[in-house]
C-alpha positions as CSV (number, residue, x, y, z in Angstrom):
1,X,-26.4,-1.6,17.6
2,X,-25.0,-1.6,14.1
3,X,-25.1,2.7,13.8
4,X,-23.1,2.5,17.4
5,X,-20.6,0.3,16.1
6,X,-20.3,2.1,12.9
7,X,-19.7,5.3,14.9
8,X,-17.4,4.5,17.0
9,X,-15.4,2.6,13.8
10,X,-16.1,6.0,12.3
11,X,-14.3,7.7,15.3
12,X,-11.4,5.5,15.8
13,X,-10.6,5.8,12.3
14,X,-10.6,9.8,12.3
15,X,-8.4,9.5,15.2
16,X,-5.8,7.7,13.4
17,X,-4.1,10.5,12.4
18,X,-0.7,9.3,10.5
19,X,2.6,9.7,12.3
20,X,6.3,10.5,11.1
21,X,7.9,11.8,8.0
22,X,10.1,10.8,5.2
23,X,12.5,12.9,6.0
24,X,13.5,12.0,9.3
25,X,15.8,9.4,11.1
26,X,13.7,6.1,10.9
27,X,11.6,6.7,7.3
28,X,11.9,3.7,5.0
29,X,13.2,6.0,2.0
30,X,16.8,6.4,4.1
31,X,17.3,2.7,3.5
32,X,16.8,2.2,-0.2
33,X,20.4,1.5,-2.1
34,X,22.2,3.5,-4.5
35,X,23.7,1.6,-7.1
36,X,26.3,2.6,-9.6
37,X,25.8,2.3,-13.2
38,X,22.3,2.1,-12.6
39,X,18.7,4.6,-12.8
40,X,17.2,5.2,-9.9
41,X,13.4,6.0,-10.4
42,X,10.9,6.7,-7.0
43,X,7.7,4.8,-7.4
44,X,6.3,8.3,-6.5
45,X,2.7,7.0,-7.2
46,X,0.7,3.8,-7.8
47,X,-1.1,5.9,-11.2
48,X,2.2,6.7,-12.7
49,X,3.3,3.2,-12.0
50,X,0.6,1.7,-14.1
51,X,0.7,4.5,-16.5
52,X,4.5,3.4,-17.2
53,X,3.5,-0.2,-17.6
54,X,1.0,0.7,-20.3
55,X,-2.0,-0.3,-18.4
56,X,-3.0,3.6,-18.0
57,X,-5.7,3.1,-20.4
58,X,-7.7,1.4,-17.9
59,X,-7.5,5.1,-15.7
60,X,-8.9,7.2,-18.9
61,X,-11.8,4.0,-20.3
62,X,-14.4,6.0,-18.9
63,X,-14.0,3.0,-16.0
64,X,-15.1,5.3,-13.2
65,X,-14.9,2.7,-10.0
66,X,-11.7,1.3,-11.5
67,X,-10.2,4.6,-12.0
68,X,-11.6,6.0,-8.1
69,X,-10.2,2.6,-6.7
70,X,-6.6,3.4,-7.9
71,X,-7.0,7.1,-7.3
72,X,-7.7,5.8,-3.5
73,X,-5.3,3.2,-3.6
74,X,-2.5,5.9,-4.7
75,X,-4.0,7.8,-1.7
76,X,-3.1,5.7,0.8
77,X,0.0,4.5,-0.8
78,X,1.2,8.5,-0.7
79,X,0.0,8.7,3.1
80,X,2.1,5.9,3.7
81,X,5.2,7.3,2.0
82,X,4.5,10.4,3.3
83,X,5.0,9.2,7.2
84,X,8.2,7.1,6.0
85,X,6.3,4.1,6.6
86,X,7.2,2.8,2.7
87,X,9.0,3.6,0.0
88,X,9.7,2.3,-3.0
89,X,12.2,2.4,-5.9
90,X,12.9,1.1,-9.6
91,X,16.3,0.5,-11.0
92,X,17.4,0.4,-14.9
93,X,21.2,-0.5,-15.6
94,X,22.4,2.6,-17.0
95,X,24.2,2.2,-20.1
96,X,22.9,-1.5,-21.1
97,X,25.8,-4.4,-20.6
98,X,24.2,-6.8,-22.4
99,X,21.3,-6.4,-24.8
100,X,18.6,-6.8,-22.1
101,X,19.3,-4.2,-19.4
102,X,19.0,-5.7,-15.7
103,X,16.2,-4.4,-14.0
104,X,14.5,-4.4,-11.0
105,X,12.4,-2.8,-7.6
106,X,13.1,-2.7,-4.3
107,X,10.4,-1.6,-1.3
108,X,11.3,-0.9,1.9
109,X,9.1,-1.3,5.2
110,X,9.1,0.6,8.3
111,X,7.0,-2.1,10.0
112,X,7.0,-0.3,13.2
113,X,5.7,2.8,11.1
114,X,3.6,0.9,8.7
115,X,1.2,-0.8,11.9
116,X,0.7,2.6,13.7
117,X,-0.5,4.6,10.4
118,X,-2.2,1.9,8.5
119,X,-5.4,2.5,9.8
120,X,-5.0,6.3,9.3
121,X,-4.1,6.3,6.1
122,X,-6.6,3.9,4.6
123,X,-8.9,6.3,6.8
124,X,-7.7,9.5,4.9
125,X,-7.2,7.9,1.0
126,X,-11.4,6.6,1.9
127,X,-11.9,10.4,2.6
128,X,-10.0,11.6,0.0
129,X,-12.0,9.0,-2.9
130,X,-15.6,9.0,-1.6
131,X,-17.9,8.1,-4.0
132,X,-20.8,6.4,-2.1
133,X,-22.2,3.6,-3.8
134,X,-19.5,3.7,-6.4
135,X,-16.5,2.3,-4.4
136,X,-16.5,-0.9,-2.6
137,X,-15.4,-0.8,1.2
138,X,-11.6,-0.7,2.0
139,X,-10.4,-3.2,4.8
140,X,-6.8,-3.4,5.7
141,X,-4.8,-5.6,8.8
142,X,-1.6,-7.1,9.7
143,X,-0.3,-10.1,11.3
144,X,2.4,-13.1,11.4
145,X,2.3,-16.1,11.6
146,X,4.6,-19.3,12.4
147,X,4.8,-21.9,9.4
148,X,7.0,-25.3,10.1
149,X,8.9,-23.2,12.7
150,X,9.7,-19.7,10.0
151,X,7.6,-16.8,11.2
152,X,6.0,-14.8,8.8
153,X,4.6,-11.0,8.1
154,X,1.8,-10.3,6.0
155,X,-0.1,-7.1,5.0
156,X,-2.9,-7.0,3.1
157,X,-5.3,-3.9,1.5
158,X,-8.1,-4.5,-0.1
159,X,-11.2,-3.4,-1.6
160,X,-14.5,-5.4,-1.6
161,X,-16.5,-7.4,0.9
162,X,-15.8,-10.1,-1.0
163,X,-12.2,-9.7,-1.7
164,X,-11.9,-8.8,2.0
165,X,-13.6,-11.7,3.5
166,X,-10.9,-14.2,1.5
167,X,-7.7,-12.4,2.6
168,X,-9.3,-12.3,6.3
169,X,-10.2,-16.1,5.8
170,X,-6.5,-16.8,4.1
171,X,-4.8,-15.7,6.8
172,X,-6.7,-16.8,9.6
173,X,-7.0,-20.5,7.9
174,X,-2.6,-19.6,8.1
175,X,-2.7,-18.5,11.8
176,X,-4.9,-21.6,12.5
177,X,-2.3,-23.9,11.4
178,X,0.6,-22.2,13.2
């Protein structure tokens, strides 16, 4: 019963082929501002990201699930992009007013987008990183839920049975109370 279910989880997510583009009408990356007087940088990947905050060491340490886990994580993160489902961006004030310059990030959601190629793209960054026995298991799901009468949107990723089973417990325990 298990190697059924497997396959036709196996099946469904090799059907889930991503949808849509960055470069047309609806794609997250049309709705990012542009500011004067400030830098503009894409977050064109989740390895250059950490390599710019100075935690890159952790990609060259010779940490090879560590290292895979990003690498997939970046994956799915380019799928995403990719299908204008998310895009993100980092701004610098550019020149300085004061002697700290402001700062800051901004993402942008297609959520419509976002739902229908989850699935596909943690599907194809799984394919693309497949070190069996190496990696842990990547889980991924979606949802709202009502709070004192404010509804809310969550999204989680994750890697590990562990890690999985408390965001899947999180947010049920949060549906529960809706």
């Amino acid at each position: 019963m298990k190697r059924i279910l497997l396959l036709v989880l196996v099946l469904l997510l090799a059907a889930c082929q991503p949808q849509g583009s960055a470069a047309d009408a609806a794609a997250a990356q049309r709705y990012l501002p542009n500011i004067i007087g400030y830098t503009a940088s894409s977050a064109d990947s989740i390895v250059s990201a950490i390599t710019a905050a100075g935690a890159g060491g952790a990609l060259t340490s010779g940490n090879v699930p560590l290292a895979a886990a990003i690498s997939r994580a970046d994956a799915v993160y380019q799928c995403l992009k990719n299908t204008g489902a998310v895009d993100a961006r980092v701004y610098l004030e550019s020149p300085a007013q004061g002697l700290v310059p402001e700062a800051g990030a901004v993402v942008v959601i297609n959520q419509e987008r976002f739902n229908q190629n989850l699935l596909g793209c943690v599907a194809s960054g799984a394919r693309a990183q497949s070190v069996q026995g190496v990696l842990p298991e990547i889980c991924s799901d979606s949802g709202t839920f009502i709070q004192e009468r404010v509804s809310y949107q969550y999204v989680y990723v994750g890697a590990g049975t562990r890690l999985c089973g408390f965001f899947s417990q999180h947010f049920s325990n949060l549906k529960g109370r809706s």
